[in-house]
N, CA and C atoms as a LAMMPS dump frame, in Angstrom:
ITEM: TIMESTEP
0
ITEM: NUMBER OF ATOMS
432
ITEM: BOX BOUNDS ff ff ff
-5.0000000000000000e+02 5.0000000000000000e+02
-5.0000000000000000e+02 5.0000000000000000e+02
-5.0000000000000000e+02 5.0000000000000000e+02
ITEM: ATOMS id mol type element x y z
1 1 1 N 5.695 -18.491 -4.781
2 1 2 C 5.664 -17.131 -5.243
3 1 3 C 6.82 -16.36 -4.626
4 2 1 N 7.308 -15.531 -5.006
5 2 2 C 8.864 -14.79 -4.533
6 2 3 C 8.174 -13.302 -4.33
7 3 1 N 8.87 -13.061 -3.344
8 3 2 C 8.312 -11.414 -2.996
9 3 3 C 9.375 -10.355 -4.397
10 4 1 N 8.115 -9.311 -4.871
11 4 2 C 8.892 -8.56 -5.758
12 4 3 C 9.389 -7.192 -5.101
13 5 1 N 8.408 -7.091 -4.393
14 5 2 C 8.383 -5.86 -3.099
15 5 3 C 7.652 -5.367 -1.995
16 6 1 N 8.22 -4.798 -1.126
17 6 2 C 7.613 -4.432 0.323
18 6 3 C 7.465 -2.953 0.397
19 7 1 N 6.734 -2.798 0.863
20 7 2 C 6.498 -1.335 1.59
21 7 3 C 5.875 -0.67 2.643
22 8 1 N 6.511 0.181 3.485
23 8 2 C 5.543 0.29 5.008
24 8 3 C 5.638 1.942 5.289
25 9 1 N 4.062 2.301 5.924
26 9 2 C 4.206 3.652 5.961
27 9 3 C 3.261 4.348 7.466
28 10 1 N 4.107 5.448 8.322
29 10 2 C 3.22 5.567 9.192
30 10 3 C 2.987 7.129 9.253
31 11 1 N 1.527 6.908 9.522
32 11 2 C 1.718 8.565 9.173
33 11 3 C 0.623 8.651 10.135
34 12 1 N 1.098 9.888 11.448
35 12 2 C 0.13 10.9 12.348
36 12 3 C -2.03 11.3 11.98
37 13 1 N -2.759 10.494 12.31
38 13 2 C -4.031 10.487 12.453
39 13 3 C -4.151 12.034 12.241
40 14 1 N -4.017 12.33 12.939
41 14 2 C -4.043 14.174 13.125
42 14 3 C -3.759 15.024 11.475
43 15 1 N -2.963 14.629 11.402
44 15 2 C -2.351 14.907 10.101
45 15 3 C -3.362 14.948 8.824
46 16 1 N -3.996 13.362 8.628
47 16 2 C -4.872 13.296 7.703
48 16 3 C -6.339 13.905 8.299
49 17 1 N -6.406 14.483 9.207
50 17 2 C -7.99 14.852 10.071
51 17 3 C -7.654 16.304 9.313
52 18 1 N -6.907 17.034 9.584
53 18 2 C -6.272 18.658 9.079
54 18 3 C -6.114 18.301 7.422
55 19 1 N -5.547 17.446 6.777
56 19 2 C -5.895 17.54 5.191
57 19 3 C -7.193 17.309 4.727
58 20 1 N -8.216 16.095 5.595
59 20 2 C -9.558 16.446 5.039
60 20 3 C -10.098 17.237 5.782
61 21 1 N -10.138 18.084 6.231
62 21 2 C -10.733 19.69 6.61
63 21 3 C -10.435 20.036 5.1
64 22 1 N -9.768 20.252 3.953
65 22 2 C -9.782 20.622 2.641
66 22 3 C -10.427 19.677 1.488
67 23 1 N -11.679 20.256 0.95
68 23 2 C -12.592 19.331 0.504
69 23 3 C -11.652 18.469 -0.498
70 24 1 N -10.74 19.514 -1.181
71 24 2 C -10.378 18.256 -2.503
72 24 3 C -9.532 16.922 -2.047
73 25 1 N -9.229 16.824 -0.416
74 25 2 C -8.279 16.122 -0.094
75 25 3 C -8.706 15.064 -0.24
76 26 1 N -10.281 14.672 0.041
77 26 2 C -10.602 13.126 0.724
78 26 3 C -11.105 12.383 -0.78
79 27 1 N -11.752 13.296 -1.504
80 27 2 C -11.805 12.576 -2.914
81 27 3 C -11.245 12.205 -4.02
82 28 1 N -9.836 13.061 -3.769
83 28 2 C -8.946 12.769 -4.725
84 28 3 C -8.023 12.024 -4.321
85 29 1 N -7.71 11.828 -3.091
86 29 2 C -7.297 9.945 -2.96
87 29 3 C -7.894 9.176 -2.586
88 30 1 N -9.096 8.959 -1.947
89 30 2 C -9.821 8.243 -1.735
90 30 3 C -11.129 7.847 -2.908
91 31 1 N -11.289 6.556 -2.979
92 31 2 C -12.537 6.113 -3.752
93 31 3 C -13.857 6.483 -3.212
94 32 1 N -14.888 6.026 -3.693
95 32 2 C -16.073 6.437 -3.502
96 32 3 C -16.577 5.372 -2.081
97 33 1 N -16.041 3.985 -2.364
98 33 2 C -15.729 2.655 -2.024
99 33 3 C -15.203 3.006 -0.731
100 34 1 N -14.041 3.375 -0.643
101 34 2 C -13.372 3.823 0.543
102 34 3 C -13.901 4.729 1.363
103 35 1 N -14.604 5.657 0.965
104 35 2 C -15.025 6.9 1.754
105 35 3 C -16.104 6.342 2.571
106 36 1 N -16.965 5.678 1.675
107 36 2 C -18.261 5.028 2.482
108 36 3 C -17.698 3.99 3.377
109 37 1 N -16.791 3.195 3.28
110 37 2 C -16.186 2.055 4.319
111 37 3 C -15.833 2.479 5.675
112 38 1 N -15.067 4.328 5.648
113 38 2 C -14.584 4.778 6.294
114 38 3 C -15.53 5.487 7.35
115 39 1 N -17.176 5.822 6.777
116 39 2 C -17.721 6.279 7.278
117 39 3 C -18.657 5.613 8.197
118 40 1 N -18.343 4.183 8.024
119 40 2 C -18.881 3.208 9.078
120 40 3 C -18.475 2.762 9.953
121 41 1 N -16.629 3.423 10.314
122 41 2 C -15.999 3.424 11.474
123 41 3 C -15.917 4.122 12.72
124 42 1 N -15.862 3.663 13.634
125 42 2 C -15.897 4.333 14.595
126 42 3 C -15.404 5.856 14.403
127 43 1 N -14.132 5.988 14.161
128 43 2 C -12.91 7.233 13.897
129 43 3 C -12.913 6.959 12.072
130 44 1 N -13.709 7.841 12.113
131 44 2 C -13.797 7.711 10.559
132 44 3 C -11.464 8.616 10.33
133 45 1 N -11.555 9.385 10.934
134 45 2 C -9.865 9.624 10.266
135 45 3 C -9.172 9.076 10.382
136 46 1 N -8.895 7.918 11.452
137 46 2 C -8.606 7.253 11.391
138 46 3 C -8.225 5.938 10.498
139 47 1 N -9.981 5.449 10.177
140 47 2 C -9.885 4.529 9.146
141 47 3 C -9.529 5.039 8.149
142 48 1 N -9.865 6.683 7.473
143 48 2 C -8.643 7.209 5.958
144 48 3 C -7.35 7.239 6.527
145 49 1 N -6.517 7.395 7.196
146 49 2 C -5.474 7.118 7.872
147 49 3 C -4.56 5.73 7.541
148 50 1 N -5.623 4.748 7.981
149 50 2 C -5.285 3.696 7.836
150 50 3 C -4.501 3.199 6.552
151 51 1 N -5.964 3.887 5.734
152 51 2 C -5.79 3.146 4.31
153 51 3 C -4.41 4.184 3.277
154 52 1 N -4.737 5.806 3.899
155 52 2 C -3.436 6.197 3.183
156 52 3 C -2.096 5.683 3.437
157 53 1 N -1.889 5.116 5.11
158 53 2 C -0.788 4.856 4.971
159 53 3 C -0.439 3.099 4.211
160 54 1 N -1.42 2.613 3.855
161 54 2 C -1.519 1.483 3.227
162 54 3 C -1.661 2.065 1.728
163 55 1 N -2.352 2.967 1.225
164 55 2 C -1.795 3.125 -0.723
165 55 3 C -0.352 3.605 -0.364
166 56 1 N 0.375 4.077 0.849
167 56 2 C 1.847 4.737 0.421
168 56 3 C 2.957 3.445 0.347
169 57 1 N 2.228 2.546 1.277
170 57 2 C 2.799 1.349 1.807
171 57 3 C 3.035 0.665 -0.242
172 58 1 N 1.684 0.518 -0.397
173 58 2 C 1.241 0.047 -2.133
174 58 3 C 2.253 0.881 -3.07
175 59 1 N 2.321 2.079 -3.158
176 59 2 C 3.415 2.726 -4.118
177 59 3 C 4.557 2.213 -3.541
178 60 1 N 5.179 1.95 -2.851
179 60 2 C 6.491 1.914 -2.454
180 60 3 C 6.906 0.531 -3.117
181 61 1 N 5.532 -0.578 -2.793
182 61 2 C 6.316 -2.159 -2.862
183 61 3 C 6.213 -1.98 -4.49
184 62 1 N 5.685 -1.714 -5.218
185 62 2 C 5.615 -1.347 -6.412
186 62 3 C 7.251 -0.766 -6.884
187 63 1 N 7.107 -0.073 -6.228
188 63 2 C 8.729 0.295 -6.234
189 63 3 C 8.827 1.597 -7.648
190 64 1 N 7.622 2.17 -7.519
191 64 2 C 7.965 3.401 -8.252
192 64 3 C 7.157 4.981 -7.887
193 65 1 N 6.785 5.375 -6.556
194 65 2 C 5.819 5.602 -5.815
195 65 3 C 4.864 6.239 -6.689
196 66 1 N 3.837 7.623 -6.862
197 66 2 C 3.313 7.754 -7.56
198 66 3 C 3.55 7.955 -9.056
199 67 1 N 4.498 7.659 -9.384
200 67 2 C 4.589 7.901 -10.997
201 67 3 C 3.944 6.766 -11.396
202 68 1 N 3.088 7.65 -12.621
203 68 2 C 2.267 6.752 -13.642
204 68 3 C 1.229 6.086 -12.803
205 69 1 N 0.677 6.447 -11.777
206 69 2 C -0.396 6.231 -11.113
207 69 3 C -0.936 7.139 -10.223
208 70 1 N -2.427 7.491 -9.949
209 70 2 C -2.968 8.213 -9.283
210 70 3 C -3.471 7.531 -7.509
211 71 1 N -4.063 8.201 -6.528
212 71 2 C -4.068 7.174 -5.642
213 71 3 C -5.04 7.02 -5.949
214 72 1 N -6.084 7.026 -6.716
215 72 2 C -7.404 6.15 -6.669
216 72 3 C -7.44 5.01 -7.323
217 73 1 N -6.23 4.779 -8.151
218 73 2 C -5.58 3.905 -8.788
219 73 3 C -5.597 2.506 -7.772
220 74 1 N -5.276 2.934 -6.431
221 74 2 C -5.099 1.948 -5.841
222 74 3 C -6.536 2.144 -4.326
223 75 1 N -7.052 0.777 -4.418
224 75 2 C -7.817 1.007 -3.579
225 75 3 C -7.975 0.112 -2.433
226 76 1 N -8.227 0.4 -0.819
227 76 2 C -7.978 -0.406 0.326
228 76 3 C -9.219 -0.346 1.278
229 77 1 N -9.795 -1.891 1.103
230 77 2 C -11.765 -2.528 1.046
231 77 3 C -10.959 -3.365 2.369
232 78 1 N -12.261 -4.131 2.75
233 78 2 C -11.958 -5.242 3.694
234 78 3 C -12.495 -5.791 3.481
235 79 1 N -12.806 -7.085 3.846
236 79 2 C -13.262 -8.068 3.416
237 79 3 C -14.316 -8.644 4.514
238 80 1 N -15.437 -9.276 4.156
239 80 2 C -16.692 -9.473 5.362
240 80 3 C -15.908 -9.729 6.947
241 81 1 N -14.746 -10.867 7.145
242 81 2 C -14.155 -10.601 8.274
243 81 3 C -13.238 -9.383 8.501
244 82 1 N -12.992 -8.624 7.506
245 82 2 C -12.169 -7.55 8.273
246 82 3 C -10.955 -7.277 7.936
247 83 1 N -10.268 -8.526 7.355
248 83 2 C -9.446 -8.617 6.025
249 83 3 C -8.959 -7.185 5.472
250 84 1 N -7.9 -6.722 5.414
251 84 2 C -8.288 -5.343 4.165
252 84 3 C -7.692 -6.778 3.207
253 85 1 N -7.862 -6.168 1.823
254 85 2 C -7.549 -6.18 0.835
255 85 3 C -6.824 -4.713 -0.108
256 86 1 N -5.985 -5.371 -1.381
257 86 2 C -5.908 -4.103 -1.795
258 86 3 C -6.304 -4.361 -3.797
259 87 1 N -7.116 -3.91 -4.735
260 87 2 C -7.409 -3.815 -5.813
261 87 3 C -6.233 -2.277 -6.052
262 88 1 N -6.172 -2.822 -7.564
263 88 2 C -5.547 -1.859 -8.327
264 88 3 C -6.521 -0.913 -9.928
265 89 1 N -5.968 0.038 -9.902
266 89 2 C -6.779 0.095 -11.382
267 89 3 C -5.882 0.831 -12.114
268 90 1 N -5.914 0.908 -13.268
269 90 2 C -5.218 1.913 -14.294
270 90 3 C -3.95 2.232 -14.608
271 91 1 N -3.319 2.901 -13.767
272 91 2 C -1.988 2.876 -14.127
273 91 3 C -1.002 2.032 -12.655
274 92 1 N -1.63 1.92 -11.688
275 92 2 C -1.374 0.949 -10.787
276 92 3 C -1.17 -0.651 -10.896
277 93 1 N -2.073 -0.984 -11.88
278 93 2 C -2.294 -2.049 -12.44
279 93 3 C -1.502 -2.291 -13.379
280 94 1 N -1.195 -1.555 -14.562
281 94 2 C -0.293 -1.215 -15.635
282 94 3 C 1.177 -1.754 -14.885
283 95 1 N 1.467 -0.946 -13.794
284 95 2 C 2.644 -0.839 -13.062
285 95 3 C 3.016 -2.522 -12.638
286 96 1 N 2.164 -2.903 -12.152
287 96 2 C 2.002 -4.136 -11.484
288 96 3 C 2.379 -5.301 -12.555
289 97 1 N 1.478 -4.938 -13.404
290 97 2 C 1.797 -5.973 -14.501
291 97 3 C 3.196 -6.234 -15.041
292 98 1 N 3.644 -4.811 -15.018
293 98 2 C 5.084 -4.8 -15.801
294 98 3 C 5.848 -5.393 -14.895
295 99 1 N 5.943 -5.339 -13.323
296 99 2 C 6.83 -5.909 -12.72
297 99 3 C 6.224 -7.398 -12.286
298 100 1 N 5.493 -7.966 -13.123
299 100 2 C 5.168 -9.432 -12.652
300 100 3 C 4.457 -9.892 -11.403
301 101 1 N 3.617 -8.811 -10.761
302 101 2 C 3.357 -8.653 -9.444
303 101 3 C 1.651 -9.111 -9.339
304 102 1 N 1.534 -10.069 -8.973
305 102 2 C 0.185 -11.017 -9.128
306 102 3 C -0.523 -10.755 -7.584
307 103 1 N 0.283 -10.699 -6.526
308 103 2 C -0.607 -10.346 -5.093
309 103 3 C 0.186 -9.246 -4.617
310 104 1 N -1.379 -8.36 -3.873
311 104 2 C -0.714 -7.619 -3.188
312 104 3 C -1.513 -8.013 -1.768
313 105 1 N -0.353 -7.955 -0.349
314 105 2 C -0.914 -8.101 0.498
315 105 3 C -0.762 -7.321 1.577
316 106 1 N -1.633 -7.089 2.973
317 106 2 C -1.493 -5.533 3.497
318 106 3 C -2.055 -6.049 4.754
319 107 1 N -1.347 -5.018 5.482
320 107 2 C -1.375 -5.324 7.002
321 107 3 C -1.579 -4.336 7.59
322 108 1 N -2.526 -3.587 8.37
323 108 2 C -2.642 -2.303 8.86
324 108 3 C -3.428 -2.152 10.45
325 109 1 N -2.957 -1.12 10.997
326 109 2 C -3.52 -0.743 12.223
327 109 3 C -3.188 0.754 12.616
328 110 1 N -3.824 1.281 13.59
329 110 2 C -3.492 1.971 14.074
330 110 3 C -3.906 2.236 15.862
331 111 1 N -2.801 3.539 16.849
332 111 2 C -3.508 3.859 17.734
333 111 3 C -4.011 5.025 17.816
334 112 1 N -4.072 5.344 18.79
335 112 2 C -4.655 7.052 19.089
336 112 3 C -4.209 8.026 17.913
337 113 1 N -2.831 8.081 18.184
338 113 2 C -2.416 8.696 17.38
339 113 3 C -1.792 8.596 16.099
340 114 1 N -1.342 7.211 15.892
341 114 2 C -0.454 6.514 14.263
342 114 3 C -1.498 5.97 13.351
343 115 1 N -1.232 6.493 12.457
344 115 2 C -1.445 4.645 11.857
345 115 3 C -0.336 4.184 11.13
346 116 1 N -0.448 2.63 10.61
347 116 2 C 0.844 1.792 10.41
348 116 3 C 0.637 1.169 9.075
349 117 1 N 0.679 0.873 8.149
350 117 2 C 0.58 -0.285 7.241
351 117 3 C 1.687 -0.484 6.339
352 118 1 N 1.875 -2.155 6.438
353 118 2 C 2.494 -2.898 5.501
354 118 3 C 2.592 -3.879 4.53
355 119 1 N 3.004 -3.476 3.774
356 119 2 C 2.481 -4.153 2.393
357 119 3 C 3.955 -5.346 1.465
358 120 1 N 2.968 -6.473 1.06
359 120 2 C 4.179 -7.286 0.257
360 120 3 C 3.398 -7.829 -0.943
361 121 1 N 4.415 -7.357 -2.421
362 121 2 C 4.477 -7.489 -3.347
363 121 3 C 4.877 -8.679 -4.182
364 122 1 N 3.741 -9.496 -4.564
365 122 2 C 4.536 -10.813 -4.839
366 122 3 C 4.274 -11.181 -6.244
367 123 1 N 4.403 -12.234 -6.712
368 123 2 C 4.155 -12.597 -7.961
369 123 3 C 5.736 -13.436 -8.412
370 124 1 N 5.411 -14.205 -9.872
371 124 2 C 6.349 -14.823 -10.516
372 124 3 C 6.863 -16.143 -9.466
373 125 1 N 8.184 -16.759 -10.208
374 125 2 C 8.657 -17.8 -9.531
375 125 3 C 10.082 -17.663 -9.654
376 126 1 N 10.864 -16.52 -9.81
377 126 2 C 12.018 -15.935 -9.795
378 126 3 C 12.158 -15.761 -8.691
379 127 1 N 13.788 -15.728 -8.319
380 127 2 C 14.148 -15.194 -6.822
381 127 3 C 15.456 -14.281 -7.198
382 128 1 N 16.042 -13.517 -6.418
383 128 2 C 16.483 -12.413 -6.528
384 128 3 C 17.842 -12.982 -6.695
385 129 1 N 18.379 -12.121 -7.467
386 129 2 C 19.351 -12.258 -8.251
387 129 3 C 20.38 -12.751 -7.628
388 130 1 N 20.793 -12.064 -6.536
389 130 2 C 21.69 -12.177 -5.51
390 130 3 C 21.829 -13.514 -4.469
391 131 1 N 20.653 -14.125 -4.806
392 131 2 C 20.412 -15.413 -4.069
393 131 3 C 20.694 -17.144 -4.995
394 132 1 N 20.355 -16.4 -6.348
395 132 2 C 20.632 -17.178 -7.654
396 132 3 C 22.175 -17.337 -8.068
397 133 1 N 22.872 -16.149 -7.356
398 133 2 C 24.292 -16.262 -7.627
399 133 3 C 25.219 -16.805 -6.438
400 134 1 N 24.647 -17.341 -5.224
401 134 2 C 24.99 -17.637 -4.395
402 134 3 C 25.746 -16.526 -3.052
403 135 1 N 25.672 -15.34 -3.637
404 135 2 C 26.164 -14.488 -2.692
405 135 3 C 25.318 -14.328 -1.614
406 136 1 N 25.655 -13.5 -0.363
407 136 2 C 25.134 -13.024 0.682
408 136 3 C 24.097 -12.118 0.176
409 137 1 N 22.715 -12.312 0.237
410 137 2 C 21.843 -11.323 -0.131
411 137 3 C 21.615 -10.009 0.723
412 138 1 N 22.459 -10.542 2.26
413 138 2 C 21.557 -9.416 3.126
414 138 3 C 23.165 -8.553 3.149
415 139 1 N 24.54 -8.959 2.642
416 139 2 C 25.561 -8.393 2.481
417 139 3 C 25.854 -7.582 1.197
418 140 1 N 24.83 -7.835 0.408
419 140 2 C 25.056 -6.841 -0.622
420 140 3 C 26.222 -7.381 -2.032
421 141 1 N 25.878 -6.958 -3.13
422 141 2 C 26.616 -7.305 -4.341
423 141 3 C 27.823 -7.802 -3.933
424 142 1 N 28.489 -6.799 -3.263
425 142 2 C 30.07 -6.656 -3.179
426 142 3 C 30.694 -7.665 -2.204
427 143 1 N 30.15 -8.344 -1.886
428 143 2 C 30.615 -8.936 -0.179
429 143 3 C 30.689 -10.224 -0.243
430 144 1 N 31.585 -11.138 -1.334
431 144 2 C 32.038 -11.902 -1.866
432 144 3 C 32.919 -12.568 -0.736
């Protein structure tokens, strides 16, 4: 499988504790799914923390951030060990499809004060263009 895209995002605990103090904040990016997951954590702002900076991590490897998708579009579960996972729906999914993107996979933590997550976008059996033409991929088009 060839990576189609990556994305990583960290964003201040504090930060998301002061946006859900505003009711419309926590339901309109968060799932129903998520909210209840979150509320079985220790630091419940934390764990929304977590996961926002993991859907920003998700728009990015996508590589078109929220356009044509909402964040509930994208949603971040764990799995009985602890696993996150990430599901898509609607126009996230739409998105995904068009760029050939079959897994998404996600890596997240946080401390006191951060949280961190990173995400890789994979799918197909193509490799990047630049590697197919024999050039330096990490030198860029021009660097022949």
């Amino acid at each position: 499988m060839a990576i189609v895209g990556v994305g990583t995002d960290i964003i201040e605990i504090e930060r998301i504790k002061k946006a859900a103090g505003r009711a419309s904040f926590v339901s309109k990016v968060f799932t129903e799914k998520e909210i209840s997951l979150c509320r079985q954590k220790p630091d419940f702002y934390a764990a929304l923390a977590i996961r926002f900076a993991a859907k920003e991590a998700v728009v990015k490897a996508l590589g078109t951030g929220l356009r044509g998708c909402t964040w509930q579009d994208i949603e971040v579960l764990s799995s009985s060990t602890g696993q996150p996972f990430v599901l898509l729906y609607g126009g996230a999914k739409d998105i995904a499809a068009g760029r050939g993107i079959t897994s998404i996979l996600v890596s997240m933590s946080h401390s006191r004060e951060n949280a961190v997550a990173f995400c890789v976008a994979e799918g197909g059996e193509e490799t990047d263009e630049a590697c197919n033409s024999g050039r330096n991929a990490l030198a860029g088009p021009d660097s022949n």
